[in-house]
N, C-alpha and C positions, 0 to 999 in steps of 0.2 A: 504494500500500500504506500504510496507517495503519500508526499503533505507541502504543504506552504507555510511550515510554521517558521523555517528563518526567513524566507523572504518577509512574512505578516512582523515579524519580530522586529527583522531591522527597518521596516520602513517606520515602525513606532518607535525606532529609538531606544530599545532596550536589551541592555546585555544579555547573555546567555545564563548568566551565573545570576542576575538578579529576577529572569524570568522563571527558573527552575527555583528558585527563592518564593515565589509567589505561586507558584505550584506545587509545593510539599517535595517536590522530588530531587535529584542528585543533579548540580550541570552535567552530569556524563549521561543520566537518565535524556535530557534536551539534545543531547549531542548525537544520541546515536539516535533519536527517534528523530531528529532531522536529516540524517544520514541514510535514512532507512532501512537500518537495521535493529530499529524494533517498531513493534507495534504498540501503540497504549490501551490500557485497558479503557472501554466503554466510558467510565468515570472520568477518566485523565483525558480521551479525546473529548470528553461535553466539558470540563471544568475549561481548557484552552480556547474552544469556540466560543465559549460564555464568558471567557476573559477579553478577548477578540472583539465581541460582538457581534459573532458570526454562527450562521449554521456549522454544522460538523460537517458535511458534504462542502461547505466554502473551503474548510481548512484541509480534508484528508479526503482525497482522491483513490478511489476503490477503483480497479483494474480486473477486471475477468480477464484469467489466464486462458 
């Protein structure tokens, strides 16, 4: 699954380390789920779309293989 969470990240101006700050989670947790190598749980992709202001479908881009 892609996502646009560092493009949505940097176009608002905020680090890596202070947005996994405001998400409970690890900067390494932001880093590899920007990387795409991981996926977040149901919880963690609505918590960043609803920090966003955005649908979950705006932020994480689902692919049929």
């Amino acid at each position: 699954m892609k996502n646009r969470i560092e493009e949505i990240r940097n176009e608002k101006g905020i680090k890596q380390e202070d947005f996994a700050k405001l998400m409970g989670v690890s900067r390494q947790t932001i880093s590899s789920l920007e990387n795409g190598r991981y996926n977040p749980s149901i919880l963690l992709a609505h918590k960043i779309a609803a920090y966003f202001g955005m649908a979950i479908e705006e932020v994480f881009i689902f692919e049929e293989e």
